[in-house]
C-alpha positions in Angstrom: 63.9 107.6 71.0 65.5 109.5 68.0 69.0 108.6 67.1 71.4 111.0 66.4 73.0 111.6 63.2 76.1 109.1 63.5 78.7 111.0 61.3 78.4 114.7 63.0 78.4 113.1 66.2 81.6 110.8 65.4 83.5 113.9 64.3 82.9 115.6 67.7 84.2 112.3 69.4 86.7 112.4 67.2 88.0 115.5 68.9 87.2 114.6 71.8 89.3 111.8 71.5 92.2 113.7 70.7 91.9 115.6 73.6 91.3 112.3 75.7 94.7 110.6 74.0 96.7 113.9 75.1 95.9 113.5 79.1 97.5 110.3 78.8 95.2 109.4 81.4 93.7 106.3 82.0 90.6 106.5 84.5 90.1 110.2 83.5 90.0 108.7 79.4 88.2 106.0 80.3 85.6 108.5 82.1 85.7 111.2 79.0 84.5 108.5 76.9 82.0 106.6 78.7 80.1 110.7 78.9 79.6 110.2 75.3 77.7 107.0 75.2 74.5 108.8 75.8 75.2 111.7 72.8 76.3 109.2 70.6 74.6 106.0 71.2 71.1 107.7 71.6 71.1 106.3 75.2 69.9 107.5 79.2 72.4 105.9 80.9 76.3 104.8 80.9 78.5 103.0 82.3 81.6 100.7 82.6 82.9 97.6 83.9 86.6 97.1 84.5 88.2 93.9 84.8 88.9 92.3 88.4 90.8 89.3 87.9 89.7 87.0 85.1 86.5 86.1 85.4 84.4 89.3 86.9 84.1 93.3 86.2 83.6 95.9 88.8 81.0 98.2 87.4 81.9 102.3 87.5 82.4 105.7 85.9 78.5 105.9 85.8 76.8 108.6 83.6 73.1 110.1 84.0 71.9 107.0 86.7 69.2 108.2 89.2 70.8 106.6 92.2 74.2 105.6 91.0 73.2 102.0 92.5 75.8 100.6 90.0 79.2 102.3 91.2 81.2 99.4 92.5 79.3 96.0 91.5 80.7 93.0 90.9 79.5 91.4 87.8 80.6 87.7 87.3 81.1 86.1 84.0 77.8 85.3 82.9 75.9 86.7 85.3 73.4 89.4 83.7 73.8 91.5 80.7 77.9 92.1 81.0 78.0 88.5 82.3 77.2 87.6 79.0 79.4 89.7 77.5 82.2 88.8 79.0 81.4 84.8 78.7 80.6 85.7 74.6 82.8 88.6 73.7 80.2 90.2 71.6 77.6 93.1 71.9 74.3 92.0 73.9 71.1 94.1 74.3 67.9 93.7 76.0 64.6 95.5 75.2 63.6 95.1 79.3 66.5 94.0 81.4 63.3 93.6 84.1 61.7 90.7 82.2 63.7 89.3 79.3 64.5 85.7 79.3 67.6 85.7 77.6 69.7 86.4 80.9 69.9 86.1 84.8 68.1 88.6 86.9 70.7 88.7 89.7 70.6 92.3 89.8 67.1 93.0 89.0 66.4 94.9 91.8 69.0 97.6 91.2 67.9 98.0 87.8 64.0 98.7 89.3 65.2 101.3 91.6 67.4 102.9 89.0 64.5 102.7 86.4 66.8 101.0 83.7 64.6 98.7 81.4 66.4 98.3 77.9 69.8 98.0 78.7 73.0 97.3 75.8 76.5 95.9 76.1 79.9 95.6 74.3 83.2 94.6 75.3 85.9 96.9 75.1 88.8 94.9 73.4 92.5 95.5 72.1 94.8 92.7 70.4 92.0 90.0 71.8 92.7 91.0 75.3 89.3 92.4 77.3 89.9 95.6 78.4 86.5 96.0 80.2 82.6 96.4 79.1 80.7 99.4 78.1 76.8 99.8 78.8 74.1 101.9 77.9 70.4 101.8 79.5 67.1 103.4 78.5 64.2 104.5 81.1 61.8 102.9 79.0 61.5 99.7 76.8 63.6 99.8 73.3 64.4 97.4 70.7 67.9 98.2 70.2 69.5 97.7 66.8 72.2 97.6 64.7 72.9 101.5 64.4 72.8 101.7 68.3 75.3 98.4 69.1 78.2 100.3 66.0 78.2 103.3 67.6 78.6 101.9 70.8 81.6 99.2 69.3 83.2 102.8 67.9 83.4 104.1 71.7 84.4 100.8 72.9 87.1 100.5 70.5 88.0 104.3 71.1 88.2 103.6 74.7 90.6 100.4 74.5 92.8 102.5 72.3 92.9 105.5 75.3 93.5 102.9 77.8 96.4 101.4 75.6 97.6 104.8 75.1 97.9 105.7 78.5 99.5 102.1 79.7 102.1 102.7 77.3 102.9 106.4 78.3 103.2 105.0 81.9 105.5 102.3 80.8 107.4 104.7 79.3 107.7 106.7 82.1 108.7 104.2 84.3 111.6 103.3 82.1 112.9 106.8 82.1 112.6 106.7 85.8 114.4 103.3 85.9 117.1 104.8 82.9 117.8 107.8 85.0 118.6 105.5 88.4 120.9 103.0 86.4 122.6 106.4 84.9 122.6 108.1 88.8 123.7 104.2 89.6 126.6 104.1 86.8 128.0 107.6 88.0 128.0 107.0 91.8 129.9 103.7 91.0 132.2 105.4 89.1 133.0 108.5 91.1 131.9 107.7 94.9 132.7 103.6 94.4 136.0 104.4 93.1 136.8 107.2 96.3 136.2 104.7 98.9 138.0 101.6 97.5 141.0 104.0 97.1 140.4 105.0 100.3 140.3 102.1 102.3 143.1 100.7 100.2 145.0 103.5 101.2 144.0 103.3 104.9 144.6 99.6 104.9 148.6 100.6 103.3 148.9 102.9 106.4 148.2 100.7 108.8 150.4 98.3 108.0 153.5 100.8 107.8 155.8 99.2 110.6 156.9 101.2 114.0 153.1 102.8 114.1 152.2 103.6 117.2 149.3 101.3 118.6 146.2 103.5 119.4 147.1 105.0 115.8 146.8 101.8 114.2 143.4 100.6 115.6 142.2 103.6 115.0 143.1 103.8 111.0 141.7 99.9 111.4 138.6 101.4 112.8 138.3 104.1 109.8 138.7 101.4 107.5 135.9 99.2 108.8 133.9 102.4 108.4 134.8 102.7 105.2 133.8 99.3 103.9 130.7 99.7 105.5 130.1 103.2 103.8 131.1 101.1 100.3 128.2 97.8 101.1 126.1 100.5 102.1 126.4 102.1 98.2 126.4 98.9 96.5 123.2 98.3 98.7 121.6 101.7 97.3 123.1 101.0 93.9 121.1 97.4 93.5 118.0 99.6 94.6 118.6 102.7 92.1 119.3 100.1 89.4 116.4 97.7 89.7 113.2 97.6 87.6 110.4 99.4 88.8 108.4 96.6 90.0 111.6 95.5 92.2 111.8 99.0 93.7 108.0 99.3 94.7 108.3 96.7 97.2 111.3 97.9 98.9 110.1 101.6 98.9 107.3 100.9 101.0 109.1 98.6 103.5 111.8 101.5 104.0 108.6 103.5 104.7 107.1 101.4 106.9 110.6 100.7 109.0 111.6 104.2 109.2 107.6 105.3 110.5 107.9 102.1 112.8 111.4 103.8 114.0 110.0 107.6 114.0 107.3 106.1 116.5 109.0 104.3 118.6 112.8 105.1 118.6 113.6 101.2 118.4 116.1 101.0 115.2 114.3 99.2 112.4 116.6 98.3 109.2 115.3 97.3 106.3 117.7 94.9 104.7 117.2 93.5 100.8 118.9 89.9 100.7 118.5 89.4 97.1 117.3 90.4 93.5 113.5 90.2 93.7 111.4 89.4 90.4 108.5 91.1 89.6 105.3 91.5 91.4 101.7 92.6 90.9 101.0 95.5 92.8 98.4 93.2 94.6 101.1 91.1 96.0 103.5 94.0 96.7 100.9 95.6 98.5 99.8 92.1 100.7 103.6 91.9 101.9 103.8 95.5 102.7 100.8 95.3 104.6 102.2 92.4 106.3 105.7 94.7 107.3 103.4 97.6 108.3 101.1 94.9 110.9 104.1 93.0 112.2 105.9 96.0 113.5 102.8 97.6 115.0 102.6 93.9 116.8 106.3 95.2 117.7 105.9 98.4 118.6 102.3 97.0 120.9 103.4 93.7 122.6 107.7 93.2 122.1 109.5 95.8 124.1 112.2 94.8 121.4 115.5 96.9 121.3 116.0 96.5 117.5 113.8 95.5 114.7 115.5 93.7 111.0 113.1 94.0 108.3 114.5 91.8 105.6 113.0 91.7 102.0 114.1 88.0 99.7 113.5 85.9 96.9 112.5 81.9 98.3 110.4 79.2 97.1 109.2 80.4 93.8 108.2 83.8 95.4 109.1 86.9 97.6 109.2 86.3 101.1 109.3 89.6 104.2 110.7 88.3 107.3 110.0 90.9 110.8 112.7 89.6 113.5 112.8 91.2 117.0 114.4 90.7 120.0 111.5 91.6 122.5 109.8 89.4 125.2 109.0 86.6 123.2 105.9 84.9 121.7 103.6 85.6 124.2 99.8 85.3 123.9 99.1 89.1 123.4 101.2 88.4 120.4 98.3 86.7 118.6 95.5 88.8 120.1 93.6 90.8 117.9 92.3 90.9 114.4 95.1 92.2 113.1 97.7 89.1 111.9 94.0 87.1 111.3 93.3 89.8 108.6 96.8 89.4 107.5 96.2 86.4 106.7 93.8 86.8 104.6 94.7 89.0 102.5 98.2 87.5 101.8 95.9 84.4 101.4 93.6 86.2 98.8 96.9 86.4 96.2 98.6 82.9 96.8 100.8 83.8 100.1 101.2 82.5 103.5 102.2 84.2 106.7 104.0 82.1 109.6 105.1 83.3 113.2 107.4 81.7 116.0 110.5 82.3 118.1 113.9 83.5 117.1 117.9 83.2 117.7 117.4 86.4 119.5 114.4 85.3 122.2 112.1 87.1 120.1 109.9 86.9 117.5 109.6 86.4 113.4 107.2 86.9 111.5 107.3 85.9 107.8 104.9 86.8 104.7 105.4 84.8 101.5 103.8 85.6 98.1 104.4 83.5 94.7 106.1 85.6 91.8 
């Protein structure tokens, strides 16, 4: 197959990329570029892999395959062509994936069906850290060269640069997000903070004048308890407008999850933070959320409880999500199901644990725990 002039074809890209770099985008850069594997490189097919952890890529964004048989493979480290890749860091290319020697034939079967025979690889790299793996395929045998594996490297290295692009214009806009709380923070302390400490010092003044009558006085004792509460209650919405992103994730979605549960059932569900929280990966956020969302449909199914404390704090190293009730008790419906077993394993699948048993209150806890 003829290969296409390399400079007139760069300079398109080169526009392209421009464009690409302006969506600030990730997936839809990532997707722009790997559509010009087969233009540029001289290529049928195209195709990424995206890291999954450390030691695998999940293949994707698929251009021109017959089947699309490759959309969501795993691909261990050295397993196949982008095994190798990811074990050596380096371009690899095969002249028939079908019957070369040089790698594993794991997925030799998908490449039959799909037709693929010769079959390229680089890895998509920025500051030494692997961004992913970008492939090209032919129909038919070819011995790939030099010419072909550059101008695949210049889409790779393209491609890192769009993904770091767009990271960093997320970043950014999750600081300005977190800026603007601590500034919404600052001004409510100021201006509503200040109001109800004057306020309840006031009230507090008043009802110790002397000859006031009773009633009068447990009632302005009464206001004043309702005004402390109002001021925890804003320091408790200040700590959440003023924490980093990744502390304010976590307690989003249990607020979610408590006010649904709450919605659904009219049961009062309050969702309580105990302490600063450090960072999480979204995976772990996401495993103790899930966790929440199943222990209070266990609630809502099994406890006839009249209140439900969701409470969110930072133990052992990690993050911890308690669900208390006062319901019926731990009673064998309680662990019926596949529910809190599938729980389990996906709080299992990052690190955590999950534990269940009786309460202060006759009913039941339940308690997810993820390291940080």
């Amino acid at each position: 197959m003829a290969e296409p002039p390399l400079p007139d074809v760069l300079l398109a890209l080169d526009a392209e990329y421009a464009d690409i770099l302006g969506m600030l985008d990730r997936s839809a850069a990532v997707s722009r570029m790997v559509a010009t594997v087969p233009a540029l490189a001289g290529v049928n097919m195209a195709w990424v892999g995206e890291p999954d952890g450390a030691d695998r890529i999940v293949l994707g964004k698929s251009v021109n395959t017959p089947n699309g048989l490759v959309e969501g493979l795993v691909v261990p480290v050295g397993v196949g062509l982008g095994g190798k890749v990811l074990a050596a860091r380096r371009p690899v290319w095969v002249s028939d994936y079908l019957t070369s020697p040089d790698i594993t034939h794991h997925f030799r079967s998908l490449a039959s069906i799909e037709g693929m025979h010769a079959m390229i690889a680089v890895p998509i790299v920025h500051d030494g850290r692997l961004l992913g793996v970008l492939y090209g395929a032919n129909f038919c045998e070819t011995e790939f060269g030099d010419r072909t594996a550059r101008a695949l490297e210049q889409v790779a290295a393209r491609t890192a640069a769009a993904e770091v692009v767009a990271e960093r214009a997320r970043h950014a806009a999750e600081v300005a997000v977190h800026e603007e709380r601590r500034r919404v923070a600052l001004e409510l302390h100021d201006t509503v903070g200040a109001m109800l400490f004057t306020l309840g010092a006031g009230l507090r003044r008043l009802g110790e004048e002397p000859g006031l009558d009773r009633a009068v006085r447990d009632r302005l004792c009464a206001i004043e308890q309702q005004a402390m509460e109002a001021t925890a209650a804003l320091r408790g919405s200040l700590r959440v407008l003023s924490a980093p992103p990744e502390q304010v994730a976590l307690g989003v979605a249990l607020r979610e999850h408590s006010t649904a549960f709450q919605e659904r059932t009219g049961t009062p569900a309050r969702m309580i933070t105990l302490t600063e929280l450090p960072a999480l990966p979204g995976a772990r956020i996401a495993a103790l959320a899930d966790a929440a969302r199943e222990a209070l449909l266990n609630v809502e199914k099994h406890a006839a409880a009249q209140s439900v404390v969701v409470t969110v704090f930072a133990v052992r190293g990690g993050v911890a999500v308690s669900v208390c009730d006062d319901g019926r008790g731990l009673g064998s419906d309680r662990l019926s199901g596949l529910g809190l077993p599938a729980t389990m394993e996906r709080l299992a699948r990052v690190g955590g644990t999950l534990s269940i048993g009786p309460n202060d209150d006759a009913g039941v806890t339940l308690q997810a725990w993820v390291p940080a």
